[in-house]
N, C-alpha and C positions, 0 to 999 in steps of 0.2 A: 543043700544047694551048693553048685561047685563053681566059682568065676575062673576063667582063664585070661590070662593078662595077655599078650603078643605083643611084646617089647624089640626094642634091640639097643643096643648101649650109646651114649650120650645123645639122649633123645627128650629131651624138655618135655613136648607132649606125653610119655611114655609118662616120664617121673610124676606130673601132673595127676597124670588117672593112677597110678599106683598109692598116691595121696588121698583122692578122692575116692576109691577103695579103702581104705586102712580105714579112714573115715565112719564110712558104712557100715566096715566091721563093729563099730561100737554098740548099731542099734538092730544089726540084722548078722544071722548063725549060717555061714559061708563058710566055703576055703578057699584061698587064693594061692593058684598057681600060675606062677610068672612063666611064661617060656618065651626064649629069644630065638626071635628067626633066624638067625643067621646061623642056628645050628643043625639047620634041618632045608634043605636045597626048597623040599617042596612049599611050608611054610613060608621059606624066602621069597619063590614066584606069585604065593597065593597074595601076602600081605606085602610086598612092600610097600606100595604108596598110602598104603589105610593104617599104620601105626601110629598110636598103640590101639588094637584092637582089643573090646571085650566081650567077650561070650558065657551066656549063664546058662548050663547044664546043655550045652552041644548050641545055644543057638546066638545067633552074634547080636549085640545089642548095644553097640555102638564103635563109633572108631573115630581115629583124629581126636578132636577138643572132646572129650568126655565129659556129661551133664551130669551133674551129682543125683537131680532132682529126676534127668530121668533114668538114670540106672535105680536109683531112690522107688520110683513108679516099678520098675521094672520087679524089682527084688521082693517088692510089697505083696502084686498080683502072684507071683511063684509061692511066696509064702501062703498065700492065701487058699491055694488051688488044691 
């Protein structure tokens, strides 16, 4: 399984879910890649106002305030499948 972060810098929500990520990691076999929009034009247009956005293996499964419990659901059923 691959999560992609969509960050961008001094973003409280961002650091929040990058937290509640690290988190996960303890009990579910992920890789987290961070990428900030602000390095990429199209990224920038797609996500500004939805940051920090996350996406598990291409598909987006949350944005804004990030639920532990439901990225937690989320990560369970991929593992399961």
């Amino acid at each position: 399984m691959h999560i992609r972060l969509y960050t961008k810098t001094n973003c409280p929500l961002c650091d929040k879910a990058k937290a509640v990520l690290t988190e996960l990691l303890a009990d579910y076999s992920f890789t987290l890649e961070e990428i900030d929009i602000y390095k990429d034009d199209e990224l920038l247009e797609k996500y500004q106002l939805m940051i920090p956005v996350v996406e598990l293996d291409g598909e987006e499964i949350g944005y804004g305030a990030i639920e532990k419990e439901a990225v937690r659901k989320r990560l369970r059923r991929a593992q399961n499948s």
